[in-house]
SEDREN-545974 format. One record per residue: y, x, z of N, C-alpha, C in turn. Coordinates in steps of 0.05 Angstrom, whole numbers, plus 5000, padded with zeros to 4 digits. Layout:
<pts>
YXZYXZYXZ ...
</pts>
This chain:
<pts>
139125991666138126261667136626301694 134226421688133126531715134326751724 134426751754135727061763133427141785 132927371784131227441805134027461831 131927491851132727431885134427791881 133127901881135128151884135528351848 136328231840136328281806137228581810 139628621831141328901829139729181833 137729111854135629321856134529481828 133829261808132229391786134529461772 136829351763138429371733141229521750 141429641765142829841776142030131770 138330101781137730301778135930381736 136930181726136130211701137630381688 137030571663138630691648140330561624 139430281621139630201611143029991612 143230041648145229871657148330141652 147130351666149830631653150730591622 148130491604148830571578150730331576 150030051583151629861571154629891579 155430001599157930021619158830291610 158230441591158930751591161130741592 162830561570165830521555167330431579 167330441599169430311617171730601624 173230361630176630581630176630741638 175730951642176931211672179231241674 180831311653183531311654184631081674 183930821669185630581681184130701705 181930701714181330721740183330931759 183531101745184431311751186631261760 188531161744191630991749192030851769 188830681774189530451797188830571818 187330831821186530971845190131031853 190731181830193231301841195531091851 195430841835196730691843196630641891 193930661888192830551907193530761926 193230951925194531211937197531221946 199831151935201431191934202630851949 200430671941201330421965200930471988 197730512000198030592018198130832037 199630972025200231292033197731392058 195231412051193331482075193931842079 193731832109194632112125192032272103 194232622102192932802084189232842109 187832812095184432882105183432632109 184832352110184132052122181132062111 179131942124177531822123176731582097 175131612081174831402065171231302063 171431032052169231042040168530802020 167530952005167330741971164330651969 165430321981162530171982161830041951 159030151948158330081918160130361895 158830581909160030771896159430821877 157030761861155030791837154431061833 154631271815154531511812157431741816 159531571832161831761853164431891836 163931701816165831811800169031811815 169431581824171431511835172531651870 170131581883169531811906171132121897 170032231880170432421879173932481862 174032281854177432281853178632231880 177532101897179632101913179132391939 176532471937176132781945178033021940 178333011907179233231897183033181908 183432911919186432941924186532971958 184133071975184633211995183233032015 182432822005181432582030178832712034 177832532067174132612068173532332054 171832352044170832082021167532092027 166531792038163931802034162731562014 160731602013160131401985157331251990 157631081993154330881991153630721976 151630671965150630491948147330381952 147430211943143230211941142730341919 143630401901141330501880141230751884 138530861881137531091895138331271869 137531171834138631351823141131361820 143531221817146131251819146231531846 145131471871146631581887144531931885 142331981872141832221862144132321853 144732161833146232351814148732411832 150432251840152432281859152432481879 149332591889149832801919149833021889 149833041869151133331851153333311852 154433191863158433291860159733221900 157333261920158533351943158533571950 161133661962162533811980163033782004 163234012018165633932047167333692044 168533602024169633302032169333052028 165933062010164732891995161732872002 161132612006157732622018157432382014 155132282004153532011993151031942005 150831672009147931582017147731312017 144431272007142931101989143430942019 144930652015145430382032145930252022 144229982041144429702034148329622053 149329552038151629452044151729262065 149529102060148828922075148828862107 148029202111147629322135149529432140 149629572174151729692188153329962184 154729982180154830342170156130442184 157030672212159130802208160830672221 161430462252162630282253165530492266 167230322261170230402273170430722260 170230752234169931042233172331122207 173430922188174431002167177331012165 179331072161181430992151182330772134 180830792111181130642082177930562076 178230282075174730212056175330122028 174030172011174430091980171630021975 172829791954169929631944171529621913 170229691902172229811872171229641857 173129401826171129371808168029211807 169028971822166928751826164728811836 165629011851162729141865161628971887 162128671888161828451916159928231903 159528091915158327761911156527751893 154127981894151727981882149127831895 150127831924147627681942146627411936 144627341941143727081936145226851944 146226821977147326691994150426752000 151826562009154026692019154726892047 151426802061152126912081150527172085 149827232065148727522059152027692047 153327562032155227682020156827702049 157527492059158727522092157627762105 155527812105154128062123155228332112 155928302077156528552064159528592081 161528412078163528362081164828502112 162728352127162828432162161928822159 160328982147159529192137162529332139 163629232118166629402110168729302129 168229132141170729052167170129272182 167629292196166529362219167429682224 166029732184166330132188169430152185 171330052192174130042191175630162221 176730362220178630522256179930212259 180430062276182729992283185630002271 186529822254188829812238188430052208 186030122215184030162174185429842157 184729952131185529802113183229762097 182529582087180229472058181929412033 181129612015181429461993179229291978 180129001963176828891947178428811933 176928911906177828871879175528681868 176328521863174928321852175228151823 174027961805174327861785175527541801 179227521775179827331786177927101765 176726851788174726731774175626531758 178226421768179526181756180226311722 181226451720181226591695178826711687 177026841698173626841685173526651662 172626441686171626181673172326011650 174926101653177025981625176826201607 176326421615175726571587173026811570 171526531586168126631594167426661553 166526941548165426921521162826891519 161226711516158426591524157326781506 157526841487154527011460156227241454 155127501457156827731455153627871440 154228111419151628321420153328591409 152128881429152229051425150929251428 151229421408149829701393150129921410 148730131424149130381434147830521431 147830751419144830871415142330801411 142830641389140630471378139530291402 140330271420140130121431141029781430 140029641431141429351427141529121455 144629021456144528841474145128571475 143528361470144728131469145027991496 147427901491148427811524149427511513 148427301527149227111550150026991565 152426971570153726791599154626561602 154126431627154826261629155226241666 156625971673157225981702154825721708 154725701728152625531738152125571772 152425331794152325351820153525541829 155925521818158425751829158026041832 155626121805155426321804156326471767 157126661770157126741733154926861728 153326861705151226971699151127071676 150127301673150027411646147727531629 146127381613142727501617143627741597 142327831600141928111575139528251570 139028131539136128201525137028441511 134728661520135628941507133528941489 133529071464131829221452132329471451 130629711456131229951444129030071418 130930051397129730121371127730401371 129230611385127430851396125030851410 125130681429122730661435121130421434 122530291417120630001411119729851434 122129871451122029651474123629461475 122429211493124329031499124528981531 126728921541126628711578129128661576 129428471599131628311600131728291630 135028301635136528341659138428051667 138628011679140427731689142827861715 144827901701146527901731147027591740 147927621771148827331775151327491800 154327391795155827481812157027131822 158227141846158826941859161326841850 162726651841165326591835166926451848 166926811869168026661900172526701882 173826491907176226501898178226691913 181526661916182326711928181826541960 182226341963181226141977178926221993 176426251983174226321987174326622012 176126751995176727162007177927062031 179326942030181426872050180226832088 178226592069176826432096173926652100 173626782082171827062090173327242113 175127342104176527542109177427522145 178327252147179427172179177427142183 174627032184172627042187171127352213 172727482189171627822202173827942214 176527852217178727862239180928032221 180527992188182228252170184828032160 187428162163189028072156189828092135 189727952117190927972086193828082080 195228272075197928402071198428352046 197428382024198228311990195328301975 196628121957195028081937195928101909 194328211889195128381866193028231841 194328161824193628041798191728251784 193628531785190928631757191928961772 190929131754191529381762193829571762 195629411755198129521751200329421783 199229241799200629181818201428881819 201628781788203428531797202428291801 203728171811203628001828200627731812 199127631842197327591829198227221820 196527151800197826881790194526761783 194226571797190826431796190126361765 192626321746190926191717190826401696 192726561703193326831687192327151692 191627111718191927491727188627541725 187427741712185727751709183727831728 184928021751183928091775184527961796 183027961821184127911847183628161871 186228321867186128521880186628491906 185128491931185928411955186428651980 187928621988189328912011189628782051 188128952060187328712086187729002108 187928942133188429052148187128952172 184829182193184229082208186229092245 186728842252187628942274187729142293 189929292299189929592320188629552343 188929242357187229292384187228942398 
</pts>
């Protein structure tokens, strides 16, 4: 599969990428927010910020339970829609992750939901990485929720197609140079179009997070299999939920 150099730019900001993803859990999200809340009990008003916020859905759950929550993303339309639901404790803006944000400023950083290892290189993904260390107070916490890859790979469904509003998606995947890829040829019957999108995400490991992570000086405290908490297991757990802590001083 070909992948363009920055594929996320265009099929982020496509309408076409909301419609495929509409069906995703809120409920579970919702659960694992609260889960996430209640692990690490952040002081009532703490500072947050949800890198790769998309359109703030999540942001704004963790607003409405009293936190300041900020939200960044690159896609300019995701993050339109997102400044309609700021308040006094909620505020968004269109960023490259890539770059600096906000250093020593947060309580809690969240990267929600494979929102990582889109970059070309690893050391572009490193730069995202150093981003969410950086905007971290002193003894701040990161959460990165990530796809556990060892189980991906073993249960990669190569030919998938689906229907949404007459819309059609045939999808694609496969792994290749330690990347997963997933092309997806749309047709839309409505308007008698066709294009095609290629994600490519990195199939970085535990291993991999690890030697990232000390890298940017974050100490790893637990690691979590799936959204429910338990414990993570490399052949079985579907997630790799990672919980890191930056040194106080």
């Amino acid at each position: 599969m070909e992948v363009a150099k920055q594929w996320f730019k265009d099929w982020f900001n496509s309408p076409y990428y909301h419609l495929l993803y509409s069906n995703r859990d809120e409920k579970e999200a919702a659960s694992f927010i609260d889960k996430l809340v209640d692990y690490l009990h952040p002081a009532p008003g703490a500072a947050m910020l949800d890198v790769a916020c998309g359109r703030g859905r999540h942001a704004r759950y963790l607003a409405d339970k009293g936190f300041n929550v900020t939200g960044i993303d690159l896609s300019e339309e995701s993050i339109a829609a997102a400044r309609k639901l700021e308040n006094d404790h909620l505020s968004f803006f269109q960023h490259d992750m890539r770059l600096p944000f906000r250093i020593n400023y947060f309580d809690v950083v969240f990267n929600f939901f494979t929102s990582f290892g889109y970059f070309e290189t690893r050391h572009e993904n490193e730069n995202a990485l150093r981003t969410l260390a950086n905007a971290l107070k002193p003894g701040g916490r990161l959460v990165l929720d990530y796809l556990n890859s060892v189980y991906v790979a073993a249960h990669l469904v190569v030919d998938e197609v689906k229907e949404k509003d007459n819309v059609v998606f045939d999808i694609r995947r496969e792994m290749d140079k330690g990347k997963f890829l997933k092309q997806i040829n749309i047709l839309d019957k409505k308007q008698l179009l066709r294009s095609e999108y290629t994600e490519s995400v990195s199939a970085f490991t535990r291993e991999d997070f690890e030697e990232m992570f000390a890298k940017q000086g974050l100490q790893i405290t637990d690691v979590f299999g799936d959204y429910h908490f338990n414990a993570f297991d490399r052949q079985h757990s579907p997630r790799l939920v990672l919980i890191a802590q930056k040194p106080k001083g």
